[in-house]
C-alpha angles and dihedrals in degrees: 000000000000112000107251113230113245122204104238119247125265101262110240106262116238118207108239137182120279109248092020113143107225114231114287106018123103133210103282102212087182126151086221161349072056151195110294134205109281101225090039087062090050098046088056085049098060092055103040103096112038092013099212095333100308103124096239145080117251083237079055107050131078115273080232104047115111097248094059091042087061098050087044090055104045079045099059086038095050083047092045087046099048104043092040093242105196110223097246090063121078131222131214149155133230143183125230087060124232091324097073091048087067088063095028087055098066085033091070104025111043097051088087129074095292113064093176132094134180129220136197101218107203102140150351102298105047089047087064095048077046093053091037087056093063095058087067103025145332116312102198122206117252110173120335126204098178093112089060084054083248097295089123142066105212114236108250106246080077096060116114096210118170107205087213092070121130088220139335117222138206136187105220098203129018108216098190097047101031092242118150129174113227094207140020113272127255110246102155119229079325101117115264121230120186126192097198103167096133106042103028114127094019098091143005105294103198089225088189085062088061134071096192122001124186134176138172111246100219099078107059102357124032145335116300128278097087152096119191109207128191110194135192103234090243096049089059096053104088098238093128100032116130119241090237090056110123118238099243089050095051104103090211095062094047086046093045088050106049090250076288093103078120135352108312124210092278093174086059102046093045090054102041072055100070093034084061094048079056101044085056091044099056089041108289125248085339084067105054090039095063088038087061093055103046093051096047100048082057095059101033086048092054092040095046091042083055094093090225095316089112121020123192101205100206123097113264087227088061111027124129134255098198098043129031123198117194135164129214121227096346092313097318096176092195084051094054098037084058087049098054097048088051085049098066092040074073104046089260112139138180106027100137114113124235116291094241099054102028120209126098121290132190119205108204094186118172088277098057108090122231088244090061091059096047090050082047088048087042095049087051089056098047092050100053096051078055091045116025097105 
């Protein structure tokens, strides 16, 4: 008789520490998709295969079914809990991350009386929504910190804001240069836009204070394929929307549609899901936030108690809390190189900079443990006592 196929048993869950690494896994350092929390992993693991009973995996079932529907809602309603959504915002999720808002943003909003946008350049990344906005309308400067190499946020007697503008727009954290806003910038009543990918779910975001905020999902709550969006009720009706906007870009038909208008990424809202259970069950916001601090004084401090050894170029008014760029020796690639392949004798991954900029650079999302960030702390010092002449 032909042998019939069993589901396997969920395996018995063992507390374990917060923060513990499993054997066998290292301290992921990377800029994204990133280190996740331990026991949400494993959570994810004991369901893959036969998801409550079902006899299918989530990546398997209809994005209609029942079973997803559920998943999707007590998804949007966790989000909307833990970032403290108010009723009169919607929430939706898109495919093409972070990348095709930058197009989908002048798309809806720039089809109306007013054609021109402003935009706060600060980084990388907001230099390129800045560069996608000119293909449908004007982008207008801001501020621009390219001449500091993006290691600034301009004060703001120096901003070029028109007050006719359909939107500004402000990237919180800059992943590739390590720049983070500490509060949310003055524009006046011109409609706010946030790309917080990198820093999203790591503090309290102010959502009132916002007309449209987006962020990527794979740095701070789940695996990539997604595009969290957080969206002013007027700003999601259409209203502005150009005529050669394409229909799985229009923020109205993902909205009306329940981000269903095709199949959406299942496998990553199911995921970012279960991220968010566990983010409400360790505090809340409250909890990363002290957690990034905590994280981050560890490595500046290293890096500032090096007595030049290591140099994080950006300006202390302005560094980030979520990605930390540092040179060694002024930039001494041998040095670093040597540095890089140390790092990994000790389980310590990813420390590479951005290709672009070059360095070293060490991401401390939501998934990366405190004790990570003090071995890494530890390995720098050790390094520098063996290098430093």
């Amino acid at each position: 008789p032909r042998p019939q196929f069993r589901f396997p048993s969920p395996q018995r869950h063992r507390p374990r520490a917060r923060g513990a690494m499993a054997e066998g896994r290292v301290y992921n350092f990377s800029a994204g998709p990133s280190q996740m929390p331990l026991e949400v992993l494993e959570d994810v693991q004991r369901e893959l295969v036969n998801y409550k009973g079902t006899g299918m995996s989530i990546m398997e079932m209809s994005h209609r079914s029942k079973e997803f529907m559920a998943v999707y809602t007590e998804a949007e309603a966790n989000l909307r809990s833990v970032f403290d959504v108010p009723p009169e915002y919607k929430v939706i999720f898109v495919q093409g991350g972070a990348t095709l808002q930058f197009a989908a943003l002048p798309l809806n909003t720039l089809g109306g009386a007013k054609t021109k946008a402003d935009y706060l350049v600060t980084g990388q990344w907001s230099e390129k929504a800045h560069k996608e906005c000119m293909k449908y309308g004007t982008g207008q400067i801001v501020c621009n910190s390219k001449p500091t190499k993006y290691t600034t946020i301009p004060d703001k007697s120096e901003w070029k804001l028109d007050a006719e503008a359909a939107f500004a727009h402000y990237c919180m954290n800059e992943t590739v240069n390590g720049v983070e806003f500490k509060s949310i910038p003055d524009v006046g009543d011109v409609p706010l836009v946030a790309d917080m990918s990198s820093n999203f779910c790591s503090r309290n975001i102010e959502v009132r204070k916002h007309a449209y905020i987006y962020a990527g999902l794979q740095k701070n709550l789940g695996p990539a394929g997604l595009s969290v969006g957080i969206i002013r009720d007027d700003f999601a009706k259409g209203t502005n929307e150009m005529k050669i906007c394409p229909t799985y870009c229009s923020w109205k038909i993902c909205a009306d549609n329940g981000s269903m208008y095709n199949t959406p990424a299942c496998w990553t809202m199911y995921v970012m899901g279960e991220y968010l259970k566990y983010t409400k069950k360790v505090g809340g916001l409250a909890h990363w936030d002290e957690l990034a601090d905590k994280k981050s004084r560890t490595l500046y401090d290293t890096i500032d108690g090096s007595d030049g050894f290591y140099r994080c170029p950006v300006d202390k008014s302005c560094r980030s809390r979520m990605n930390v760029p540092f040179t060694i020796m002024g930039g001494n690639e041998e040095l670093e190189k040597k540095f890089l392949e140390g790092a990994k004798k000790v389980q310590l991954y990813t420390l590479a900079g951005h290709r672009s900029v070059g360095g070293c650079r060490a991401s401390l999302y939501n998934g990366m443990p405190l004790e990570g960030v003090e071995k890494l702390s530890d390995f720098m010092k050790s390094f520098m006592d063996e290098n430093r002449n």
